[in-house]
MDAnalysis code that builds the backbone (N, CA, C; Angstrom):
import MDAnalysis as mda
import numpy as np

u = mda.Universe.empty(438, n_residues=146, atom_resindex=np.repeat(np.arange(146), 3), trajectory=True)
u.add_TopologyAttr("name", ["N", "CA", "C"] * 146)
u.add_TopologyAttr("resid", np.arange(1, 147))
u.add_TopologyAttr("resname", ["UNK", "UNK", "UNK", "UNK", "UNK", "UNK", "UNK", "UNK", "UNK", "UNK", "UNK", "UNK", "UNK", "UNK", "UNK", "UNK", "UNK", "UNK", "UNK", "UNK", "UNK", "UNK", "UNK", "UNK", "UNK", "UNK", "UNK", "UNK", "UNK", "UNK", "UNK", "UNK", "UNK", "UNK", "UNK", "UNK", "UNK", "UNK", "UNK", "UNK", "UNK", "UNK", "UNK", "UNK", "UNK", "UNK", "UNK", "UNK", "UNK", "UNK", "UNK", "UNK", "UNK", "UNK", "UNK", "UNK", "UNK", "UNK", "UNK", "UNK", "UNK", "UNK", "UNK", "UNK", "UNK", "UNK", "UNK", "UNK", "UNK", "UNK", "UNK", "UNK", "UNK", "UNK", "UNK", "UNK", "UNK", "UNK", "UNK", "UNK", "UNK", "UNK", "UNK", "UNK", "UNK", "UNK", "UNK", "UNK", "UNK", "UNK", "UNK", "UNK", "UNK", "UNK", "UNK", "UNK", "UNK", "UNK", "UNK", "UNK", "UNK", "UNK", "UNK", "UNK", "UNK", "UNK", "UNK", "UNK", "UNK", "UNK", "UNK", "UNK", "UNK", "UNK", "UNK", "UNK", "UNK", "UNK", "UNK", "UNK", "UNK", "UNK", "UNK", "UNK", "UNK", "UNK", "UNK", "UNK", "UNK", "UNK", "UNK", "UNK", "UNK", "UNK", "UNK", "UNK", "UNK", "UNK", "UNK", "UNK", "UNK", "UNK", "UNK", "UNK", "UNK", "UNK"])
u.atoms.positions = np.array([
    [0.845, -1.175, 0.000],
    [0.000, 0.000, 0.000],
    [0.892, 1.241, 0.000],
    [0.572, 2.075, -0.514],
    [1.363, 3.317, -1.211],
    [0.604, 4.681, -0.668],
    [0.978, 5.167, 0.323],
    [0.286, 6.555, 0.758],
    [1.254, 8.300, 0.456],
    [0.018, 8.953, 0.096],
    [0.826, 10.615, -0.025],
    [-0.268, 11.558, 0.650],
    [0.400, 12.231, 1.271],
    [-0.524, 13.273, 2.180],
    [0.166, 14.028, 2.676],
    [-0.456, 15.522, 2.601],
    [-0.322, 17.051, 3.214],
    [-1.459, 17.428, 4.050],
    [-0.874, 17.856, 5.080],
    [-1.530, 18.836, 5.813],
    [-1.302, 20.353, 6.358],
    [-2.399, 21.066, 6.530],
    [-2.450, 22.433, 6.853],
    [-3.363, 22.999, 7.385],
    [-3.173, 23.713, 8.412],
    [-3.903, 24.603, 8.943],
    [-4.282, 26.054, 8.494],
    [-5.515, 26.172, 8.164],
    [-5.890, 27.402, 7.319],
    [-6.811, 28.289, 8.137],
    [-6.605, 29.766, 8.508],
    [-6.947, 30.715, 8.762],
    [-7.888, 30.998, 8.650],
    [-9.081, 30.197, 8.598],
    [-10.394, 30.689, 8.083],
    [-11.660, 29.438, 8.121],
    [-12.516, 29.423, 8.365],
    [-13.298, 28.550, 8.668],
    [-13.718, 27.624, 7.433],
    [-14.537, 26.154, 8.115],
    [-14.399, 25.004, 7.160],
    [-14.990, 25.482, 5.635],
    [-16.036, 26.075, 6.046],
    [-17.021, 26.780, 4.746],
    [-16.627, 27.471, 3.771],
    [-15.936, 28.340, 4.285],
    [-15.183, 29.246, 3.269],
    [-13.854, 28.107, 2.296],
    [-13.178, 27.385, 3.030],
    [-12.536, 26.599, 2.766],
    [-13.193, 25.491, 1.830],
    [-13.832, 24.661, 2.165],
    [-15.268, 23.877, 1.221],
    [-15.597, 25.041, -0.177],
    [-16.000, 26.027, 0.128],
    [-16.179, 26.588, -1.063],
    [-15.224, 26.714, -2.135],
    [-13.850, 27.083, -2.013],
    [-12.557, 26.943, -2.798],
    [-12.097, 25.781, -3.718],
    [-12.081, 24.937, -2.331],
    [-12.405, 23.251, -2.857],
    [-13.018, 22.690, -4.323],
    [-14.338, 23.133, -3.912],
    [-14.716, 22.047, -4.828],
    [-15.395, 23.199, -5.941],
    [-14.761, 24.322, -6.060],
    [-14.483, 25.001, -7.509],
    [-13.330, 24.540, -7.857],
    [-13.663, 23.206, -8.335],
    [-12.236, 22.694, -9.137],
    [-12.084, 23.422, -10.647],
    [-13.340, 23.661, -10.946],
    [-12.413, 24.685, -12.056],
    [-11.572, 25.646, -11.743],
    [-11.590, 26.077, -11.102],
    [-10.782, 27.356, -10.639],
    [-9.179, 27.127, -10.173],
    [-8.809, 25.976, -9.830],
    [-8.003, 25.097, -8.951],
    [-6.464, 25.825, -9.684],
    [-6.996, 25.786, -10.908],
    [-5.438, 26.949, -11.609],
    [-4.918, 27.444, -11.695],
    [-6.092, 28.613, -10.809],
    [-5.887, 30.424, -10.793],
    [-4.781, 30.045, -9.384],
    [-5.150, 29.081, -8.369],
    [-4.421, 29.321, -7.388],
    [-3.088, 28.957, -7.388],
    [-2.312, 28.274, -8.223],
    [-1.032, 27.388, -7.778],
    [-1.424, 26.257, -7.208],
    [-2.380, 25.300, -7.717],
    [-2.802, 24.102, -7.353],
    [-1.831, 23.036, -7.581],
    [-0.794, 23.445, -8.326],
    [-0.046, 22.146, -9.212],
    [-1.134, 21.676, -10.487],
    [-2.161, 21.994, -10.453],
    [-3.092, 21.686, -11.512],
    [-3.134, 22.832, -12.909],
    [-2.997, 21.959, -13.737],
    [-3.511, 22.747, -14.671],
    [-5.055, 23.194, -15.626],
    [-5.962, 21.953, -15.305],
    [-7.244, 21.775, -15.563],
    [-7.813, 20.493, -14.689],
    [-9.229, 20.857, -14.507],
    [-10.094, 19.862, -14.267],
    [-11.503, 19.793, -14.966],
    [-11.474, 18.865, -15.681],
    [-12.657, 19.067, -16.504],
    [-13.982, 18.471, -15.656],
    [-15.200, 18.766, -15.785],
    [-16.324, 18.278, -14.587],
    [-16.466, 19.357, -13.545],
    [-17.606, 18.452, -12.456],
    [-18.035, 19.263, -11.861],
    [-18.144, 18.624, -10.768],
    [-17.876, 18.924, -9.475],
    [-17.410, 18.328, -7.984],
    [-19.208, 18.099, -7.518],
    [-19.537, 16.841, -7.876],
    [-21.023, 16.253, -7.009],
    [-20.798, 14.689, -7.355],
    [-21.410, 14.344, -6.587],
    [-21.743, 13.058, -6.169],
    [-21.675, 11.946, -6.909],
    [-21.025, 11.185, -7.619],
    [-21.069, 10.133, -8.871],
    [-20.635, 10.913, -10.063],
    [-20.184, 11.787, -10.440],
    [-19.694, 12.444, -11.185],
    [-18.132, 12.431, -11.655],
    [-17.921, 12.354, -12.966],
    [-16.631, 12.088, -13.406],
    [-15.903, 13.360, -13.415],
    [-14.544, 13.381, -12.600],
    [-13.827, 14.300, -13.030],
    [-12.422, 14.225, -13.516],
    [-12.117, 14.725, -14.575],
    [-10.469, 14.810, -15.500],
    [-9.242, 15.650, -14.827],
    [-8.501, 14.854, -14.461],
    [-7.162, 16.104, -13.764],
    [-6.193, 16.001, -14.796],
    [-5.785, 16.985, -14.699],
    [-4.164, 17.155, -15.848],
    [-3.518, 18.127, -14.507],
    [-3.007, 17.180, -14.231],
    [-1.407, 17.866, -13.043],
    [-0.689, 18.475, -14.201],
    [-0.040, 19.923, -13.332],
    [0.911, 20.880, -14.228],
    [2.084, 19.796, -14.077],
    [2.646, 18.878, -13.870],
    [3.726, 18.083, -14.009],
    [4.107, 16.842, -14.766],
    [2.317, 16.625, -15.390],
    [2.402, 15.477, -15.970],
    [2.551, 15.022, -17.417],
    [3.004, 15.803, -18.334],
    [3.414, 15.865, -19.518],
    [2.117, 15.377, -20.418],
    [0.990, 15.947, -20.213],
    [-0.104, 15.716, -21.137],
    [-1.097, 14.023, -20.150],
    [-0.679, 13.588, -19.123],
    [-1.415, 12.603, -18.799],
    [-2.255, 13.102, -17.564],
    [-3.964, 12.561, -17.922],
    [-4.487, 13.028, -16.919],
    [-4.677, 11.894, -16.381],
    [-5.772, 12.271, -15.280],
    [-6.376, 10.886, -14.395],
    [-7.756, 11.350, -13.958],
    [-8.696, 10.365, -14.191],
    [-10.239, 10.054, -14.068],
    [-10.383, 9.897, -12.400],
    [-11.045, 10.752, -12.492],
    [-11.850, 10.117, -10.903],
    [-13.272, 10.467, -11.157],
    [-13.669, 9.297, -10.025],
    [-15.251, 9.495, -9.881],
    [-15.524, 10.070, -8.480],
    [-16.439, 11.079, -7.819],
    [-16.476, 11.625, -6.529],
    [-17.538, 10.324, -6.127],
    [-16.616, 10.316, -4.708],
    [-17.271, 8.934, -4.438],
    [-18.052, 9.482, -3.146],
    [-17.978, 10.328, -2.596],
    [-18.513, 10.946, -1.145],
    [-17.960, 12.303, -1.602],
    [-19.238, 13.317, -0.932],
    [-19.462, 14.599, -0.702],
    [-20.224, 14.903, 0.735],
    [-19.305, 15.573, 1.654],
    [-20.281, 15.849, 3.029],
    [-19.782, 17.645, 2.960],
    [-20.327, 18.403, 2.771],
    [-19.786, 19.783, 2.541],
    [-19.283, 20.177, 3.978],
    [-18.012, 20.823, 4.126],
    [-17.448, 21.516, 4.693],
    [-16.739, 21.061, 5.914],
    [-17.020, 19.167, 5.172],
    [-16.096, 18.162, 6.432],
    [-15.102, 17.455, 5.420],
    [-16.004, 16.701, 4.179],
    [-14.849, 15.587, 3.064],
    [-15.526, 15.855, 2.208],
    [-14.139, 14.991, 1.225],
    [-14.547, 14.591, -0.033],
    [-14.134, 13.200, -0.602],
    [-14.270, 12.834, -1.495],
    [-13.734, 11.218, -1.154],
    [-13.826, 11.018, -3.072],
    [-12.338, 10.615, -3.337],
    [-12.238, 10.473, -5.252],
    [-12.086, 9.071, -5.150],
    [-12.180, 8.184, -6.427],
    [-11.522, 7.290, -6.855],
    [-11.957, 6.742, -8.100],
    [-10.560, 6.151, -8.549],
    [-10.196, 5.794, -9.867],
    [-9.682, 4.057, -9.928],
    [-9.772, 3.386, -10.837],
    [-8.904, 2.302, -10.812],
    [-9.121, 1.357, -11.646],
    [-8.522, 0.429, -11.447],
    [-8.829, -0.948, -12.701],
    [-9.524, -2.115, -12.264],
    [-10.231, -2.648, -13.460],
    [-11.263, -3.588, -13.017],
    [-10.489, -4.451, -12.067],
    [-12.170, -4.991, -11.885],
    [-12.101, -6.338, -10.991],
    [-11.307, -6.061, -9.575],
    [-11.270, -4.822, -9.287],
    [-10.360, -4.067, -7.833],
    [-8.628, -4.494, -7.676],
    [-8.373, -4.618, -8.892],
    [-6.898, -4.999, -9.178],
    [-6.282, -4.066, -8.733],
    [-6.356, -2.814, -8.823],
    [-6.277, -1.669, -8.474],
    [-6.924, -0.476, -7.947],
    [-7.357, -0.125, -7.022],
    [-7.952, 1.204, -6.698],
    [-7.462, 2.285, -6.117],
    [-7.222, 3.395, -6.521],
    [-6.306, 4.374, -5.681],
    [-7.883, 5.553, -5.060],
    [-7.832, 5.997, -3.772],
    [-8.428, 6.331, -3.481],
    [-7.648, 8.238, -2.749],
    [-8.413, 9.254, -3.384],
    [-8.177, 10.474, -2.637],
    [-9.494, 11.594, -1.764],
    [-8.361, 11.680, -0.452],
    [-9.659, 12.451, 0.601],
    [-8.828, 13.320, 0.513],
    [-10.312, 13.931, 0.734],
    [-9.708, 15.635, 0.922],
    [-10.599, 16.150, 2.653],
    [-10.000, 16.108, 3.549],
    [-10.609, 16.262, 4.677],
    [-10.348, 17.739, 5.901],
    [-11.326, 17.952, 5.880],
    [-11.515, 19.532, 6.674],
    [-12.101, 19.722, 8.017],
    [-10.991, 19.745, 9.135],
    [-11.444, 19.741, 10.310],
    [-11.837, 21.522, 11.458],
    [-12.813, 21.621, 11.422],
    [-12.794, 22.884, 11.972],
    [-12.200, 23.005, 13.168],
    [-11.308, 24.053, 13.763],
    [-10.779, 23.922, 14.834],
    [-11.595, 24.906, 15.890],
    [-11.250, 25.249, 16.825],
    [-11.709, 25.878, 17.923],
    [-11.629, 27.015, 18.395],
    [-10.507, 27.603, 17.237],
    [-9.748, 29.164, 17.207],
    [-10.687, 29.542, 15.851],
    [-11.425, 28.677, 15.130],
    [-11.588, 29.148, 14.146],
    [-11.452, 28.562, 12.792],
    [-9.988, 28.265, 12.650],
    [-9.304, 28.158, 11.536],
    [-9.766, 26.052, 11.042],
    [-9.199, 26.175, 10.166],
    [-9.540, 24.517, 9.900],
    [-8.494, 23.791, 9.580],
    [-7.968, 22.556, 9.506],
    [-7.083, 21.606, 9.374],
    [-7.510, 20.787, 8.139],
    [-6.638, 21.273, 7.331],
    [-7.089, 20.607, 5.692],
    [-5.924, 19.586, 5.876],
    [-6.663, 18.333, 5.190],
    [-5.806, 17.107, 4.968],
    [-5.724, 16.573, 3.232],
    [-5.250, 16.398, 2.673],
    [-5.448, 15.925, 1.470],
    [-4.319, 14.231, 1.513],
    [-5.137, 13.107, 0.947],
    [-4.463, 11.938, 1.204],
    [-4.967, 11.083, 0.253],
    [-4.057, 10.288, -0.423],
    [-4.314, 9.386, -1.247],
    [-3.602, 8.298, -1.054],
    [-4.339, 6.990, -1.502],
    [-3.517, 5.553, -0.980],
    [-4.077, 4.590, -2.207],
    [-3.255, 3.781, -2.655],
    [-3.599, 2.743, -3.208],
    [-3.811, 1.307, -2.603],
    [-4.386, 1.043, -3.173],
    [-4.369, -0.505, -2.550],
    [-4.855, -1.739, -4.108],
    [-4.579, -3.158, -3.429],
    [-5.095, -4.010, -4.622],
    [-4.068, -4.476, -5.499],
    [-4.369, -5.836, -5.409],
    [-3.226, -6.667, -5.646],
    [-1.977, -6.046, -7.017],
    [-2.535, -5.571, -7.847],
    [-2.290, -4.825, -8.491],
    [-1.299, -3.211, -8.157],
    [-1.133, -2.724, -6.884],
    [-0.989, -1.794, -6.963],
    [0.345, -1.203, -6.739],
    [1.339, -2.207, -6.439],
    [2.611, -2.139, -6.870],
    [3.488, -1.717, -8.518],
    [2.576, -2.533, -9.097],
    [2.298, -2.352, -10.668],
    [1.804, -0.936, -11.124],
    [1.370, -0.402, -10.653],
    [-0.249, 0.417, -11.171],
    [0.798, 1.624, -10.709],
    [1.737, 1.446, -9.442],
    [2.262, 3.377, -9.090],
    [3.477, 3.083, -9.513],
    [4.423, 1.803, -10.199],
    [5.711, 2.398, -9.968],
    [5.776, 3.334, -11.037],
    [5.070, 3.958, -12.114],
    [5.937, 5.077, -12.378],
    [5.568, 6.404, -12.047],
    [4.502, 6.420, -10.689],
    [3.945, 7.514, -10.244],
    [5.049, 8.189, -9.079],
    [5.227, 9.094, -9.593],
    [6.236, 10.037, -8.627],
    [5.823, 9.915, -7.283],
    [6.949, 10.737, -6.595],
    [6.376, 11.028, -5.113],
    [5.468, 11.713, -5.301],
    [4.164, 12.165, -4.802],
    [3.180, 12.887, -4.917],
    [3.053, 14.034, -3.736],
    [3.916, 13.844, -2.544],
    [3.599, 14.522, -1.353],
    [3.608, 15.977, -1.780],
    [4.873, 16.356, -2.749],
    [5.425, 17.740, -2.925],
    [4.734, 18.375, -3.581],
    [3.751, 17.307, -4.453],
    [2.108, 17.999, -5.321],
    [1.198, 18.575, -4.248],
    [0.859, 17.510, -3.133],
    [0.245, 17.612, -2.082],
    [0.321, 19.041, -1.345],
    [1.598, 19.519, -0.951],
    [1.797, 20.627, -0.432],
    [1.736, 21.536, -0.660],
    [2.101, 21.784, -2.548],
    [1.672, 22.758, -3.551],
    [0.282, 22.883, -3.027],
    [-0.432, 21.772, -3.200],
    [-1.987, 21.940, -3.242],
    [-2.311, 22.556, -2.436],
    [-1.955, 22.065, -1.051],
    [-2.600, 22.664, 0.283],
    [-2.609, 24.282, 0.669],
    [-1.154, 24.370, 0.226],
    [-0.422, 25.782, 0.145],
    [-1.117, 26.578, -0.539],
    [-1.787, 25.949, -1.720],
    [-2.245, 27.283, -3.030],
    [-4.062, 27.169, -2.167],
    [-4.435, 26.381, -2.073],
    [-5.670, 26.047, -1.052],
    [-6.026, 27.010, 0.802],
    [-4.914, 27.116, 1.056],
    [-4.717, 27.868, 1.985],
    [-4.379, 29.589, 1.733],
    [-3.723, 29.650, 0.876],
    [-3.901, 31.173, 0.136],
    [-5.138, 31.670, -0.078],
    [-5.437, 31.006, -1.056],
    [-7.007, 31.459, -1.765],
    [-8.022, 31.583, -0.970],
    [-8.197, 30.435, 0.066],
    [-9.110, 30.891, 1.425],
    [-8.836, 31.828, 2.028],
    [-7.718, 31.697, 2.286],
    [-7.320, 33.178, 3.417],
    [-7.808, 34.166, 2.738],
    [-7.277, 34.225, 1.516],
    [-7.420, 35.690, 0.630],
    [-8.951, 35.935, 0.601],
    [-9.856, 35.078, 0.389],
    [-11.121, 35.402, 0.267],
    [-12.232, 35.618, 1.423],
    [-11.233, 35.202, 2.452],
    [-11.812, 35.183, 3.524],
    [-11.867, 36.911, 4.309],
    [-10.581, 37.319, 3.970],
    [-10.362, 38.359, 3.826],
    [-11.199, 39.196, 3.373],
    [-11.054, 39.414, 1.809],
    [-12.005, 39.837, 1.344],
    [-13.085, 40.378, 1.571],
    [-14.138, 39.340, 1.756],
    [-15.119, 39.192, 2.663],
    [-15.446, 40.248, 3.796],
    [-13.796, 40.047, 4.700],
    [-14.381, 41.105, 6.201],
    [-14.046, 42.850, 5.654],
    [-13.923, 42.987, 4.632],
    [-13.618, 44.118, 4.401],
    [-14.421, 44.747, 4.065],
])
């Protein structure tokens, strides 16, 4: 089993944070490491990633769980559960306020030794993410009180 995950604490409450999120179109403007996502973040719904690192290869996910302003829950993989790689995106409100964003992905399935060796480390995507995720909230959160 193969795990990558970032975490961060963001300045601004789960909601505002949830909202950023799952404008995955937008995911660009921030320094996501992303360069597009084609789709639309609901429930059984297919969505297309093209990572800014991946030389033209995207990856399919289906949103497998939506609870607004707590998770999100992706996954992709190959029949017969040979493979399934699974990504959360999880948002804990804290007590000062601010929220604890997690983003984590793991593979599993007999298959899945096969399926990542030529998938990079992913953590340093991860942190991009969180980082450009934690900006954009703050910033809008901002915004907002002004």
């Amino acid at each position: 089993m193969k795990t990558f995950e970032a975490a961060i604490r963001i300045d601004t409450g789960a909601e505002q944070v949830w909202q950023v999120l799952v404008d995955a179109g937008s995911w660009r403007d921030w320094d996501s490491g992303v360069d597009r996502v084609d789709g639309v973040v609901a429930l059984g719904r297919e969505l297309v990633v093209l990572p800014t690192v991946s030389h033209g290869d995207r990856t399919r996910w289906t949103v497998t769980e939506i609870r607004p302003a707590e998770a999100m829950r992706w996954q992709r993989g190959l029949p017969l559960g040979s493979f399934t790689a699974e990504r959360t995106f999880r948002l804990d409100p804290q007590a000062d306020g601010s929220t604890e964003f997690v983003v984590r992905e793991q593979g599993s399935g007999p298959l899945t030794a096969l399926a990542l060796r030529s998938v990079p480390d992913l953590n340093p995507s991860f942190r991009q993410f969180a980082a450009g995720l934690k900006a954009r909230a703050e910033q809008r959160a901002t915004q907002l009180s002004d």
